[in-house]
C-alpha positions as CSV (number, residue, x, y, z in Angstrom):
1,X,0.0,0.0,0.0
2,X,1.3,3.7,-0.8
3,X,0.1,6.5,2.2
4,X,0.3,10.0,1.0
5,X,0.8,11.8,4.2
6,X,0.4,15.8,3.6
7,X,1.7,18.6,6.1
8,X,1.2,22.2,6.3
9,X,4.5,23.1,7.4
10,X,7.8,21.6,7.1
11,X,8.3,21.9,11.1
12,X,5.5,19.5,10.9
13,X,7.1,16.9,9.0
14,X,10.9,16.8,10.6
15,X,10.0,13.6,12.7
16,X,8.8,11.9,9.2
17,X,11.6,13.2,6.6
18,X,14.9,12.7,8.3
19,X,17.2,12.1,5.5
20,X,14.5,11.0,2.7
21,X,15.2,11.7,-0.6
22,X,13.6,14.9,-1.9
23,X,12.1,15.8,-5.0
24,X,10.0,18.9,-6.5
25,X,6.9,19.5,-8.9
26,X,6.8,23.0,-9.0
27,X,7.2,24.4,-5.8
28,X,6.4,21.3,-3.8
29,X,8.7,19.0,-2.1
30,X,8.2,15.5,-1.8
31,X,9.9,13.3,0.1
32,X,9.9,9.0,0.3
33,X,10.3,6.8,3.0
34,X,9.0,3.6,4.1
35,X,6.5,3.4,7.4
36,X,6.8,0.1,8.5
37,X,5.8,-2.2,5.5
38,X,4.5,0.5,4.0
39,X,5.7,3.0,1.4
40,X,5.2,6.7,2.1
41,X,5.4,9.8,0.1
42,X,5.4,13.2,2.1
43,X,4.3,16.7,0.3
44,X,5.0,19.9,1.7
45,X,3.5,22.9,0.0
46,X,5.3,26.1,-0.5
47,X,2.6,27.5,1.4
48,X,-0.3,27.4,3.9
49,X,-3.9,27.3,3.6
50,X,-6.8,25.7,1.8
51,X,-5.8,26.0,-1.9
52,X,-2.2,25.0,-1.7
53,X,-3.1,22.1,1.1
54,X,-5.7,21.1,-1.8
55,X,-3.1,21.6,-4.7
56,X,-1.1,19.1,-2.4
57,X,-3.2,15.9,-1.9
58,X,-4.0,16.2,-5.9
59,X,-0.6,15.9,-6.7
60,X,-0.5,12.8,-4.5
61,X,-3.1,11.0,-5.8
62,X,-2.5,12.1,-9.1
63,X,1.1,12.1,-9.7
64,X,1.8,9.0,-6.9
65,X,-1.2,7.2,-7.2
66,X,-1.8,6.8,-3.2
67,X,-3.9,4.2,-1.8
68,X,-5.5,6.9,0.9
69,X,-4.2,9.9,2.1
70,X,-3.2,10.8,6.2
71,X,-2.8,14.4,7.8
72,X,-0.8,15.5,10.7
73,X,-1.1,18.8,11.9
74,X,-1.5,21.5,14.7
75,X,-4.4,23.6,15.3
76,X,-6.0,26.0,17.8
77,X,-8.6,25.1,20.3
78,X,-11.7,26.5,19.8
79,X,-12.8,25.6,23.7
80,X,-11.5,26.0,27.1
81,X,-11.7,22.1,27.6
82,X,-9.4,21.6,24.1
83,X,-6.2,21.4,26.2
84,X,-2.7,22.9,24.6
85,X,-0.7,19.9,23.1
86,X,-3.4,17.2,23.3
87,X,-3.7,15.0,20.3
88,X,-6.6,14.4,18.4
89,X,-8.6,12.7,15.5
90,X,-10.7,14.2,13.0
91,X,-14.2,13.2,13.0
92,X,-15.7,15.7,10.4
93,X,-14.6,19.2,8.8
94,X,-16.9,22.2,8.4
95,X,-15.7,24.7,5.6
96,X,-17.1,28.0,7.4
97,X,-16.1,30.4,4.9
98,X,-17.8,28.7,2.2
99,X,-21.2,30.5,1.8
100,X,-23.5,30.6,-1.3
101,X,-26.6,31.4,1.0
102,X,-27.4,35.0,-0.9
103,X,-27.6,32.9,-4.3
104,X,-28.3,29.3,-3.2
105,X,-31.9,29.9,-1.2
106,X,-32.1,26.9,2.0
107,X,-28.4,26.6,1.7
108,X,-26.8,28.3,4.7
109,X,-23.1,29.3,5.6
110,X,-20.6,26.0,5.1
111,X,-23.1,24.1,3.0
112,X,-21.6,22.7,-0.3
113,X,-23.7,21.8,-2.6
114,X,-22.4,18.7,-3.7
115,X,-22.2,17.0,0.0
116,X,-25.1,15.6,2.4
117,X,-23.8,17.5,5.1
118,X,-21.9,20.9,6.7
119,X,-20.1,18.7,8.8
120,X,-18.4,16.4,5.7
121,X,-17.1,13.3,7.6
122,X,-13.4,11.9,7.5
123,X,-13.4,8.4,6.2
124,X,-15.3,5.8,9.2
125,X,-12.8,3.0,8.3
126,X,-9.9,4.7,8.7
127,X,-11.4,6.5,11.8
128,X,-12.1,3.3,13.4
129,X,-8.6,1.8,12.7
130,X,-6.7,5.3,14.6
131,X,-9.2,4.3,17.0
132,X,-8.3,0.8,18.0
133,X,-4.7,1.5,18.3
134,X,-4.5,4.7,19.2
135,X,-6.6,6.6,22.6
136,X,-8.0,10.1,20.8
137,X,-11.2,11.1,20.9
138,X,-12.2,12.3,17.6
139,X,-13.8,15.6,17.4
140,X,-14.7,18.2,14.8
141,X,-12.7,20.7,13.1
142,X,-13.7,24.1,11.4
143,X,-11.1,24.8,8.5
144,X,-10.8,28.6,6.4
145,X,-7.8,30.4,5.2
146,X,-7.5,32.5,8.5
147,X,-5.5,32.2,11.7
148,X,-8.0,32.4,14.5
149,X,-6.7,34.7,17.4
150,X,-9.6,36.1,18.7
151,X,-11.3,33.9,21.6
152,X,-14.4,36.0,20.8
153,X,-14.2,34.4,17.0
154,X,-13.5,31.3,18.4
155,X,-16.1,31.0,20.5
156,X,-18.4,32.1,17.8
157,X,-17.1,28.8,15.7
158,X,-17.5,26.9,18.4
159,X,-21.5,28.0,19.0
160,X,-22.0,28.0,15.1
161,X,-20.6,25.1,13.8
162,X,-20.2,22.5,16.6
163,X,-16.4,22.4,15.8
164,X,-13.9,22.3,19.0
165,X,-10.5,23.0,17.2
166,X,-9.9,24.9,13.9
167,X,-7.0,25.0,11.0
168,X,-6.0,26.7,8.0
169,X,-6.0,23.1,5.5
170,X,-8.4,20.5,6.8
171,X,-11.0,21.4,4.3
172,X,-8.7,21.7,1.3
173,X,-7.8,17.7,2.2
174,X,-10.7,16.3,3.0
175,X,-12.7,17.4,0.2
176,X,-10.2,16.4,-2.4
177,X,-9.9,13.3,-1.1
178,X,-13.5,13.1,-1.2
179,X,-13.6,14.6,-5.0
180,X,-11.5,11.9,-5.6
181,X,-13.1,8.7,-3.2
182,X,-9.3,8.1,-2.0
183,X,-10.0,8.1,1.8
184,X,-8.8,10.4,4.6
185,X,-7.5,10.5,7.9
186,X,-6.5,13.4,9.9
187,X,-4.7,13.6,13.3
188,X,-4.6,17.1,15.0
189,X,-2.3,18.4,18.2
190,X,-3.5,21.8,19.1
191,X,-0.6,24.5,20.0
192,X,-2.6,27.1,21.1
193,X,-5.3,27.2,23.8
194,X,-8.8,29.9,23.3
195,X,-7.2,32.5,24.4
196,X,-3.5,31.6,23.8
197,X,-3.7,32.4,19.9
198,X,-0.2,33.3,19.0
199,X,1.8,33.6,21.8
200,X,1.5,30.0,22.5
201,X,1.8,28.9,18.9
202,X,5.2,30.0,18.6
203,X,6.0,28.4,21.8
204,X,4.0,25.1,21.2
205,X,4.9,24.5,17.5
206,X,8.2,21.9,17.9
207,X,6.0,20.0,20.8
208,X,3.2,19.9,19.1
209,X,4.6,17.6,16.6
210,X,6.8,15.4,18.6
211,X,5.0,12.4,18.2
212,X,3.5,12.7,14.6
213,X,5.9,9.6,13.0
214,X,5.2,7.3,16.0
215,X,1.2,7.8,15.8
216,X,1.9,7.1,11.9
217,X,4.1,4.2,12.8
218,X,1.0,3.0,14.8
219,X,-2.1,3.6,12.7
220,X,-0.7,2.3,9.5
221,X,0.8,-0.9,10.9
222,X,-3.0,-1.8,11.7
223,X,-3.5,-1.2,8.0
């Protein structure tokens, strides 16, 4: 089996890279490895957010023809009881920025047209293989191109969309994946706390992925 595993930033994909060989399409780096029996191919885009994090897992299923595709990734809490450096799965991603509601009458901020739900769900299988070898609850994540600092906004995200931590990529994944039926799993450490923002992202960011390779090590030897 081939895993595409995607991350935002390259500090996120340090534990997984090492010395892997590296090679470029266009401005993204790639980088090969195995994970236990497995081979892997890592992107890193040349930037953040929703369109390059979608550019991203295209290229992987496109140009590498992976089997299914895994994200690791930090994030912000969105509540007081979403604890700094805690580790979670993704259940579902809601796209809040997405809004056709002034044109698309019954439709209503986050709603695609083209999916049952706001909430668009990661894939179950995959969801309940990270669950029998790893202990993470899995939980909701609200995905836009903006860094949320505000607790105000976050709380608002939280109250509107059911979503307890937030990102700048998750949507731009999922979806693809889903455009594509190549199946998804996301795991999620949050750096900074509601009302930590930035301060403790910059702090958090090396902790916060620490233990991405052996979670990976873990979920796809139950493969």
């Amino acid at each position: 089996m081939k895993i595409g595993i995607f991350t935002a930033m390259e500090s996120e994909a340090r534990t997984f890279i090492g010395n892997a060989p590296k090679t470029t399409i266009g401005m993204f780096s790639f980088y090969t490895f195995n994970l236990g029996r497995h081979q892997a191919v890592l992107c890193c885009p040349p930037n953040v957010g929703e369109i390059a994090a979608a550019s991203a897992t295209q290229l992987l299923i496109t140009h590498f023809s992976v089997d299914l595709v895994l994200n690791f990734g930090i994030v912000g809490a969105l509540t007081a009881e979403m604890s700094v450096l805690s580790t979670v799965l993704v259940e579902s991603v809601v796209h809040y920025q997405m809004d056709t509601s002034p044109i698309d009458k019954g439709f209503v901020p986050g709603q695609y047209i083209c999916f049952d739900s706001i909430a668009v769900p990661c894939d179950e299988k995959l969801l309940n293989i990270a669950k029998s070898v790893v202990d993470l609850p899995a939980v909701r994540i609200a995905s836009a191109d903006r860094f949320v600092a505000q607790a105000e906004e976050k709380t608002a995200l939280n109250a509107n969309f059911g979503a307890t931590i937030c990102d700048m990529e998750s949507a731009g994944i999922l979806f693809t994946c889903k455009f594509n039926n190549v199946p998804c799993l996301m795991v999620k450490c949050i750096s900074d706390s509601l009302f930590g923002a930035e301060t403790e992202y910059s702090v958090n960011i090396g902790k916060s992925t620490a233990n991405f390779f052996d979670l990976a090590t873990k979920i796809v030897e139950a493969l």
